[in-house]
VOGU-3710 file (C-alpha; in Angstrom, 3 decimals, decimal comma):
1> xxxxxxxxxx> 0,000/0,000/0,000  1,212/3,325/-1,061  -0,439/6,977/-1,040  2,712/8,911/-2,708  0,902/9,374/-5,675  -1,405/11,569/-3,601  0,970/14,149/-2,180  3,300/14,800/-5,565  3,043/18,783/-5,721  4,739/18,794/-1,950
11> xxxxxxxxxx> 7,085/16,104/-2,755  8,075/17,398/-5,414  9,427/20,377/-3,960  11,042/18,497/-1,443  12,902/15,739/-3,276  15,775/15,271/-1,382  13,829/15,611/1,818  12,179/12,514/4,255  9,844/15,251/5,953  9,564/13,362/9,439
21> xxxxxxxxxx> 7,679/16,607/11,332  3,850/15,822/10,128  3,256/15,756/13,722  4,142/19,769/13,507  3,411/20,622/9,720  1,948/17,695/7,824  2,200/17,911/3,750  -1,069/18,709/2,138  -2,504/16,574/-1,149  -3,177/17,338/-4,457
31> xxxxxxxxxx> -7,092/17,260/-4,075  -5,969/20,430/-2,028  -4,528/22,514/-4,703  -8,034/22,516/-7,343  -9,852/23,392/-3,259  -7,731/26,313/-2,789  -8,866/27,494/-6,488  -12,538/26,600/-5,883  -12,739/29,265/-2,444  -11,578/32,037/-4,980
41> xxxxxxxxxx> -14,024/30,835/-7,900  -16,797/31,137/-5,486  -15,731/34,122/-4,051  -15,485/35,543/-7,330  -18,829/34,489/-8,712  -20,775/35,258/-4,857  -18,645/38,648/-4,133  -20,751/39,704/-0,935  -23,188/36,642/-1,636  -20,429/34,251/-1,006
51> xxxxxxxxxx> -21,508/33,888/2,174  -24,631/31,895/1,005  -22,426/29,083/-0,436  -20,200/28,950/2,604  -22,650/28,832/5,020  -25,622/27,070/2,785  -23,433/24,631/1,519  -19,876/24,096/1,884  -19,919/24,221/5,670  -22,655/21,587/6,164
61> xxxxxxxxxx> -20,586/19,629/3,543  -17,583/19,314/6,163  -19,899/19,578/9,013  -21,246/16,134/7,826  -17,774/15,258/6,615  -16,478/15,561/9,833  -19,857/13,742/11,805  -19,150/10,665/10,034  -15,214/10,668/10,408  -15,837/10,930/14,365
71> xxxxxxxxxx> -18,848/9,059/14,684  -20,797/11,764/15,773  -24,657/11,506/16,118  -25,063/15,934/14,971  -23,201/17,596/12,204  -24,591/20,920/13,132  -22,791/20,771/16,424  -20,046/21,746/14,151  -18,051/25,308/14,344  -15,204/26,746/12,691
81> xxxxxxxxxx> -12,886/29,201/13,783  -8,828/29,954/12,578  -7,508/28,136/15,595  -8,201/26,007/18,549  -7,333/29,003/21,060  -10,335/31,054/19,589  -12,718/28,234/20,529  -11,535/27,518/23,733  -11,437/31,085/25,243  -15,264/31,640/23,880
91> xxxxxxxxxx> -15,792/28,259/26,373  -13,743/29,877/29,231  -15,726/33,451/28,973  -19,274/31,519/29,138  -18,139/31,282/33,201  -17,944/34,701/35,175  -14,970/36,444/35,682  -15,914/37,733/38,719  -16,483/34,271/40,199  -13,783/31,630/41,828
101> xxxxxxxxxx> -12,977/29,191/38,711  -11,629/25,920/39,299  -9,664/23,910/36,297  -8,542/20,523/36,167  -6,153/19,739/33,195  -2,238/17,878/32,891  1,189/19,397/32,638  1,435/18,006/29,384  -1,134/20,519/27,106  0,278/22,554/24,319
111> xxxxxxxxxx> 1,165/26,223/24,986  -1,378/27,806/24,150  -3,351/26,262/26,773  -1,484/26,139/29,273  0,051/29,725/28,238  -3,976/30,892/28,497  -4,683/29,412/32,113  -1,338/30,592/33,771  -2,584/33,989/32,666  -5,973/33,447/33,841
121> xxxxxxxxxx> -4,108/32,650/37,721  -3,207/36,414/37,871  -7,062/37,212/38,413  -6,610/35,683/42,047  -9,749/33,972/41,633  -9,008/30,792/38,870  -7,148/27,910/40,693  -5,360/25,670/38,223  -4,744/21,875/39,203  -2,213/20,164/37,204
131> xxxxxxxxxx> -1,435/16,336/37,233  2,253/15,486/36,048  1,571/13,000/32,803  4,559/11,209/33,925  5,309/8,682/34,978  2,597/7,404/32,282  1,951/4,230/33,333  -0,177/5,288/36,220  -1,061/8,502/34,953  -5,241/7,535/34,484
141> xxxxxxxxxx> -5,131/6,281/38,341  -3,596/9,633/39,258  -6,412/11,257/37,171  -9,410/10,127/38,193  -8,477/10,471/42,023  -7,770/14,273/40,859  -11,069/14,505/39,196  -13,000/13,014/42,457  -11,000/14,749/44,966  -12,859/18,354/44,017
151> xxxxxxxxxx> -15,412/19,843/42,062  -14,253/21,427/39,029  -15,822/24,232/36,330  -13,985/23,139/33,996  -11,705/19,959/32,985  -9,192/20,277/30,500  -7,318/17,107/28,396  -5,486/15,978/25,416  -6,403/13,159/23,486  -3,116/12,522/22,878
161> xxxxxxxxxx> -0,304/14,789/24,493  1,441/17,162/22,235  5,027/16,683/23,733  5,640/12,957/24,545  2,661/11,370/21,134  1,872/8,792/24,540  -2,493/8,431/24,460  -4,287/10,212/27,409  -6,753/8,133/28,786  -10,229/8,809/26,691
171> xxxxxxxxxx> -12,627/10,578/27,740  -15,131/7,930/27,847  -13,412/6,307/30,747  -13,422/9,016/33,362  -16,514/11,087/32,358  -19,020/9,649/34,721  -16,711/10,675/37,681  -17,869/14,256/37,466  -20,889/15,855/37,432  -22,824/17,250/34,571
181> xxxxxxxxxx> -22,382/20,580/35,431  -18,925/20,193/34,967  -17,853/21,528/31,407  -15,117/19,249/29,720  -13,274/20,180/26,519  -10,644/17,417/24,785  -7,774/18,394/22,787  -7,984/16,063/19,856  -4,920/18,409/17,828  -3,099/15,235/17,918
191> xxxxxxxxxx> -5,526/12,462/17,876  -8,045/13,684/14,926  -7,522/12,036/11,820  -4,698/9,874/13,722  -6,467/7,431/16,122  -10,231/5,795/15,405  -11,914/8,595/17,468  -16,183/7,815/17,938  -17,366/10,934/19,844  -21,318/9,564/19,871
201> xxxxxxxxxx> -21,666/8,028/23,271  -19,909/11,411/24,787  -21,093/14,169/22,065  -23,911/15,915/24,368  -21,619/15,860/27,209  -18,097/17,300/26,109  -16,478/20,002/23,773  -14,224/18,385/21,120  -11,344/20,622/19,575  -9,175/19,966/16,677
211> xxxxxxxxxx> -8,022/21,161/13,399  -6,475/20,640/10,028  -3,113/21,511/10,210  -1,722/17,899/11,236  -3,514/14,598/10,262  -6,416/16,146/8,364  -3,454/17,527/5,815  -5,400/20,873/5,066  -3,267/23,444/6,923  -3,374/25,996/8,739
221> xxxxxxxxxx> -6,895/27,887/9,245  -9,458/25,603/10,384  -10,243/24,746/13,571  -13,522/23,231/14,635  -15,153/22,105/17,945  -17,981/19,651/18,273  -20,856/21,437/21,193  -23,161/19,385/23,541  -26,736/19,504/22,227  -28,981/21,790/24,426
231> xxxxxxxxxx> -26,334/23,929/25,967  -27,453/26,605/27,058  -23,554/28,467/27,750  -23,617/32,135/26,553  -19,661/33,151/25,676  -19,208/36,530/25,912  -16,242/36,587/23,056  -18,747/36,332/20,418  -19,294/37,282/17,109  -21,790/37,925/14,175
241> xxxxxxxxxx> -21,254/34,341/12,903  -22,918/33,323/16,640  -26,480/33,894/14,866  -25,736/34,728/11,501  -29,456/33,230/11,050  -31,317/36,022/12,162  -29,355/38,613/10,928  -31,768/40,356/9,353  -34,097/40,238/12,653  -34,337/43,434/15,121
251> xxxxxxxxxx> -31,362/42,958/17,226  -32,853/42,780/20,622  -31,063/44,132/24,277  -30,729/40,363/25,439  -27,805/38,853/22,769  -29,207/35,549/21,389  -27,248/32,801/19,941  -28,209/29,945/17,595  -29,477/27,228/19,071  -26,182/24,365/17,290
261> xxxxxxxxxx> -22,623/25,033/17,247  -22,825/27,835/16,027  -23,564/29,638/19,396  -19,439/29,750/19,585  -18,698/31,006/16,322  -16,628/34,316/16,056  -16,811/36,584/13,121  -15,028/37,218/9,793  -12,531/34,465/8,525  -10,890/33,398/5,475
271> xxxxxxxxxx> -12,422/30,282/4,676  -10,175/28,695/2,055  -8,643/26,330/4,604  -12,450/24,793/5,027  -12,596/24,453/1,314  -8,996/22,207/1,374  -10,376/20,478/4,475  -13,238/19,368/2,865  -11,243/18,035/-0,243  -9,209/15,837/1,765
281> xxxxxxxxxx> -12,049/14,495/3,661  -14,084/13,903/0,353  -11,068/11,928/-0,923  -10,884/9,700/1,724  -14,846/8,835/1,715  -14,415/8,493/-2,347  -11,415/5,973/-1,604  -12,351/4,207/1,129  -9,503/5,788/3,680  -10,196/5,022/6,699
291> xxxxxxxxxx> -8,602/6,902/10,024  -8,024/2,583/11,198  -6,747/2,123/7,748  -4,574/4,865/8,181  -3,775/4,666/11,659  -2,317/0,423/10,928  -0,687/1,985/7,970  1,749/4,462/10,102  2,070/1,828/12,922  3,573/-0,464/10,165
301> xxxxxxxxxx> 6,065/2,577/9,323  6,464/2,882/13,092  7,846/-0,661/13,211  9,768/-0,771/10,249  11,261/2,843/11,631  12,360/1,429/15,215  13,906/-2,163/12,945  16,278/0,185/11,664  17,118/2,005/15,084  17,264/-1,514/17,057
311> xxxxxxxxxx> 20,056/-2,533/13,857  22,200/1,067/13,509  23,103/0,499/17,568  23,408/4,426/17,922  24,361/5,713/21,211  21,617/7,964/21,474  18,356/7,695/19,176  18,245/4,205/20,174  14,708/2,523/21,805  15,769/2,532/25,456
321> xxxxxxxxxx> 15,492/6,312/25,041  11,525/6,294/23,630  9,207/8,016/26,437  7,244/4,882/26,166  7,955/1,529/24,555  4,625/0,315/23,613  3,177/1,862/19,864  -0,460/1,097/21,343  0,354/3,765/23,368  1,505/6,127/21,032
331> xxxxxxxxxx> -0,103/8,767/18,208  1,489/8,847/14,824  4,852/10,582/16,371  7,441/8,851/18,553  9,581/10,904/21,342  13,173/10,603/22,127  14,161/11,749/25,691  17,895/12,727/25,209  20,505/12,992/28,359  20,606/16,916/27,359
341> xxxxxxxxxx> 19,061/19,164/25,563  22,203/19,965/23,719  22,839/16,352/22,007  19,452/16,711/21,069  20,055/19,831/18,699  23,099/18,617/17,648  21,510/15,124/16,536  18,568/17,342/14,910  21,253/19,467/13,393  23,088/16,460/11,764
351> xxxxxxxxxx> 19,719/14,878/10,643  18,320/18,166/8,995  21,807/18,478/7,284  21,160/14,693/5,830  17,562/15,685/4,297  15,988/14,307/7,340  13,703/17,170/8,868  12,455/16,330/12,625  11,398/18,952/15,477  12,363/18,685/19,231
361> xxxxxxxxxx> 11,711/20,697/22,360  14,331/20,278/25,150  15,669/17,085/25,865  12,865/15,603/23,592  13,284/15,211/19,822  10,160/14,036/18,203  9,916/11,674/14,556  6,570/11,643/12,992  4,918/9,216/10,427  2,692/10,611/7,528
371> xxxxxxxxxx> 1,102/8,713/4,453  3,627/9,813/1,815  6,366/7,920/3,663  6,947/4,198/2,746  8,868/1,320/5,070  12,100/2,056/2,663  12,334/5,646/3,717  13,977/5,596/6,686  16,853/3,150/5,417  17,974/6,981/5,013
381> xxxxxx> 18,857/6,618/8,401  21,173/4,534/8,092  23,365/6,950/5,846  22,593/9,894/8,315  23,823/8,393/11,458  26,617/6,193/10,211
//
């Protein structure tokens, strides 16, 4: 099995280049290119009535793209914004500022996150519990007895964790330990499009976020969010999208909101990134792609990757060093933990130079795994680091 032949603009650019940093930028496919045309034909044709198309047809299009690639029982629970961070601060300013907040979440979230909440602490009132991820073997023990110990307002997690690829425990398995009141958002950046993720028996209970920049191969500038049926949350970062249906009603004094997702949608965006989004998701229905299909796919590259590690016997990207041993563990990216952080930029430094492109962060330095890479590939390896 082999899905080059998809992804030939990109590699073409790169030929003397095994792009291992999907996990950070992944390489978009061709259906993406004739997308990227078909936003500016429609905007070009529409003008101001663009709008129409976008929200009459192309969004349900990936709203029902994206319902059946999650398993999730309401497309129109859908809503797009240009990033994750957008979505998840309308969520935070549905609670009031001038009232104590308590957040559950792990030490493990990407930045922007965990940049967001340390800010939030300077109000005096928000209290922040973090549980270390590591060590991860016990790490779901250590989080439900966090998520009993308390009630929370708000409990944040990654489906998979952004800095080690090791899976958080799902959702599913710790929800009923908290009340409903209890609003839960999952970061499913690196899970989405990577791991079988079915989001029906939890969809009127959590908020899912995720995007296309990584394993749905669209790039940057959209970022959706799945919403509980029946919420009633009002964010106060809102925007004209929030109930672009009655637009053309009397604006009354209380602000109303639509009664889907679209209660936390912002205002003005460039929606070409929706248009590539929905191209590779159409391909994949067309051909049968699977995210399981996919998902066996990279953990056969994952092996065939770590049988050329086990034979080069290198002193330092060896397996002993992986954050966890175990691929049914992992996402589609595998972590090094390096003695320093230092041999880890030199050993970047020396792979880059060899037409190997990777990405690390500290003592951490991270190879990912992407359709347009075959077993073969990382025989390259073996040149790099003799």
């Amino acid at each position: 099995m082999s899905f080059k032949q998809h992804y030939q603009h990109f590699l073409k650019q790169h030929p003397d280049t095994l792009h291992c940093s999907p996990h950070s930028h992944h390489y978009w496919p061709d259906v993406t290119r004739a997308a990227q045309l078909a936003y500016w034909d429609d905007s070009a044709r529409g003008v101001d009535h663009k709008w129409n198309t976008i929200f009459g047809e192309r969004i349900p299009s990936v709203q029902h793209l994206l319902a059946e690639l999650l398993d999730h029982p309401a497309p129109e629970q859908f809503v797009f914004a240009g990033n994750t961070h957008e979505l998840l601060y309308r969520v935070i300013t549905c609670f009031d500022p001038a009232q104590p907040l308590r957040i559950l979440t792990s030490d493990g979230e990407f930045h922007s996150f965990s940049r967001q909440v340390r800010r939030l602490e300077e109000r005096g009132n928000v209290e922040v519990v973090r549980i270390a991820c590591e060590p991860y073997d016990d790490f779901a023990q250590r989080w439900r007895r966090a998520l009993q110990s308390q009630p929370f307002d708000l409990v944040f997690c990654s489906q998979v964790f952004f800095n080690s690829g090791v899976v958080a425990p799902w959702v599913e398995t710790w929800i009923d330990e908290i009340p409903t009141t209890t609003q839960v958002i999952i970061d499913g950046y690196h899970g989405c499009g990577a791991l079988p993720t079915r989001l029906r028996a939890v969809a009127d209970r959590i908020f899912y976020v995720a995007g296309a920049y990584k394993y749905l191969q669209a790039g940057e500038g959209c970022c959706f969010m799945s919403v509980p049926r029946g919420t009633q949350l009002r964010p106060e970062y809102t925007g004209w999208f929030a109930d672009f249906a009655n637009l053309a009603q009397p604006q009354q004094e209380r602000v109303e909101y639509a009664n889907d997702g679209m209660r936390f949608a912002g205002a003005t965006m460039d929606f070409t990134a929706l248009y590539r989004l929905e191209a590779v998701l159409q391909w994949w229905q067309d051909d049968n792609i699977t995210v399981a299909q996919a998902h066996r796919y990279v953990q056969q590259l994952q092996q065939a990757f770590l049988q050329v590690i086990d034979a080069l016997g290198h002193p330092l990207l060896k397996r002993e060093n992986l954050l966890v041993d175990d691929l049914s563990q992992h996402g589609h990216f595998l972590t090094f933990e390096l003695p320093s952080a230092t041999e880890v930029a030199q050993l970047a430094d020396k792979l880059q130079h060899a037409g190997i492109e990777t990405d690390y962060r500290g003592r951490r330095l991270r190879f990912g795994f992407a359709l347009y890479h075959d077993c073969e590939d990382y025989q390259r390896l073996k040149k790099a680091l003799s």
